[in-house]
Phi, psi and omega in degrees: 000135185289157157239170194309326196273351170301318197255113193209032153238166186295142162300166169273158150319304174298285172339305222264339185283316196288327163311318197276321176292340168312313190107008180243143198214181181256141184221166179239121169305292216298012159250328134306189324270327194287316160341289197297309191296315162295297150311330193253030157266275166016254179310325178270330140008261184295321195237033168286289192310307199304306164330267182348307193285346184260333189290306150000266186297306191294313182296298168294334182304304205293324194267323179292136176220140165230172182301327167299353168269291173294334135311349152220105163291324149009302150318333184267281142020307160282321168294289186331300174327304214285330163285345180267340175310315173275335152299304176306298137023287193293314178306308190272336158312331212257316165305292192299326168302314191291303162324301208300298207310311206284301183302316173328301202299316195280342184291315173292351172244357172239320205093170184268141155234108166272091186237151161251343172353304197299321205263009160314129168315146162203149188295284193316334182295311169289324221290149193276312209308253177345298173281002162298329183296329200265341182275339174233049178280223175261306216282282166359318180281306191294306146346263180305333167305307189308331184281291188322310214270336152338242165338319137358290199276334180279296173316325143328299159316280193310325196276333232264295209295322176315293183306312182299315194240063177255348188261345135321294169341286185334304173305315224287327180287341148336302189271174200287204158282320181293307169324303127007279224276343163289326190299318159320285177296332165321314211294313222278293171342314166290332160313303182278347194308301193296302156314322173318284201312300187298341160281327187259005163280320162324284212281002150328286177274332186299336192289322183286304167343281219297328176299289202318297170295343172255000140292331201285321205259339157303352139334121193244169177272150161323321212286299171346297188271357165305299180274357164252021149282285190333303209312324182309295204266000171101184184270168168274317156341311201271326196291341188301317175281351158303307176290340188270009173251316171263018180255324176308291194298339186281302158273009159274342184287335202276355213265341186280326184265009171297344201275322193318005245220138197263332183181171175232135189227108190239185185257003014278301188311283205276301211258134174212125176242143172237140165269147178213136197223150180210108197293333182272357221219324191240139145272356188175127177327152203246187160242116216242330164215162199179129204209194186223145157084242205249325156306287191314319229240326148355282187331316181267343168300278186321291189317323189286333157278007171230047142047058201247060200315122183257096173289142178246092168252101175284300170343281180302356243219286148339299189294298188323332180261307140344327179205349174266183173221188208263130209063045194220184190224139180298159199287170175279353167297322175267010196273336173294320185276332180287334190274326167320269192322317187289320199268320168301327197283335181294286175326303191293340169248011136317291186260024159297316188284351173091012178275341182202173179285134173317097183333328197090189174337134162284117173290200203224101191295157155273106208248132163299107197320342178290336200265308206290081192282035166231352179278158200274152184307318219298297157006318214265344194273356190303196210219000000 
């Protein structure tokens, strides 16, 4: 069984697509908090005085009483609606911002995936067996250090800013109230400045980490990308039997085009190629049908019934089935044996028409033995 150390090439293109219908991607928290934490600074920045100042007004509204007020409480009532309104407001601007921010970021650091994969049940997700593994994995570790050396920085940072503005604090019941609560907001506002600044230094480096463990861990093995070759480009087996299948259907199909055919060149039995040339039309003879077995012997019935010379050369007979194809022009290797045989057929309806003396024998062309797929290699490497 392979191990995690077996696997030391990069994912495919494919692993990474197949990955992405899952639902899973590299995505960085530490770029959401940083999201959330900004924006909602942000947002208390800018629109914290505008809050305030309606909360205020709505709040003295509420403290204020006249005799027209206690006698109809119904006013009071009203006040209220009219203060919780601007809370709640505030409450929902202060929410939808902080979403929109937080989804932008996350979208920016994985891209959108729409899948439902993730949230479908799965046994491994309860199993404790699993989930120990996933708790002491590589990314997990590296994760919790990373929190941890976090929290560190933060706290560190916090005690710093504490410490540097206690004697501010210290002043602050001294001054008056407007005063107080500017003084306040400044230190917290500096305060967040600092957390910032030290969070988006995280998410910085945390966005490249996470791509780094998530590619690390989508790692494959050789035997892998073997087989999720086959799975692509298919076995070669199977694609073989495929091509022998359809070469097959191919020459039965082909058996309608003997009468075009100039002569048949067979082995006598099993192989029947039928061939056709047209010096104006062809640079080299073609092959227009061919077949083995019970196609060969098809083959040679038509021909022999449209008055069709059917020649027994086996060798050429044997190459010609063996490496040309059907509509195709013969290989160039065979243009010497195929011109033998093309020069006898010629002589020979030469003398059907009485235009020449009957050739005699058919000679027997020269095919090279490597082309001849019964002749044995050693045979064929001889010189």
């Amino acid at each position: 069984m392979e191990s995690s150390q077996d696997k030391s090439l990069p994912a495919t293109e494919r692993k990474l697509q197949k990955t992405r219908k899952d639902g899973q991607t590299s995505r960085s928290r530490d770029l959401g908090h940083l999201a959330v934490l900004g924006m909602g600074s942000l947002m208390v920045i800018m629109g914290g005085p505008t809050l305030m100042q309606h909360l205020r007004i709505a709040m003295s509204k509420q403290m204020s009483f006249s005799a027209d007020t206690v006698l109809v409480p119904q006013l009071m009532l009203e006040r209220l609606v009219d203060m919780a309104v601007v809370g709640i407001l505030g409450c929902v601007i202060f929410a939808l911002a902080i979403n929109a921010v937080s989804i932008i970021t996350t979208l920016m650091s994985g891209g959108w995936i729409y899948s439902l994969k993730p949230i479908m049940p799965q046994f491994k997700r309860i199993n404790p067996i699993s989930g120990l593994g996933n708790v002491f994995s590589k990314q997990q570790m590296v994760t919790a250090l990373k929190n941890v050396a976090l929290m560190l920085i933060l706290a560190t940072v916090g005690w710093f800013h504490i410490k540097s503005g206690i004697v501010e604090l210290a002043r602050i019941p001294a001054l008056g109230g407007q005063a107080a609560l500017g003084q306040v907001g400044d230190w917290i506002i500096s305060g967040l400045i600092m957390l910032l600044v030290v969070v988006f230094a995280v998410a910085m480096i945390d966005v490249p980490l996470q791509k780094v463990l998530f590619l690390q861990r989508l790692k494959m093995s050789h035997q892998e990308v073997k087989q999720e070759h086959k799975e692509s480009e298919g076995s070669p087996e199977l694609k073989g039997k495929i091509r022998q299948k359809q070469r097959e259907i191919s020459q039965r199909a082909s058996i309608s085009a003997v009468p075009k055919a100039d002569f048949v060149v067979t082995n006598p039995t099993h192989y029947s190629v039928a061939l056709r040339y047209d010096e104006a039309t062809m640079a080299a003879p073609q092959v227009v049908a061919m077949g083995a077995d019970l196609v060969a012997l098809k083959i040679r019935e038509v021909a022999k019934a449209h008055s069709i010379p059917v020649l027994e050369s086996p060798m050429l007979a044997r190459a010609l089935y063996a490496h040309a194809e059907i509509d195709q022009s013969i290989p160039s290797t065979l243009y010497t044996a195929v011109a033998q045989i093309l020069a006898y057929v010629y002589r020979l309806k030469a003398s059907m028409r009485g235009e020449a003396p009957a050739p005699g024998e058919l000679p027997q062309p020269h095919v090279p033995p490597e082309l001849d797929p019964h002749t044995p290699r050693a045979a064929a490497a001889k010189p």
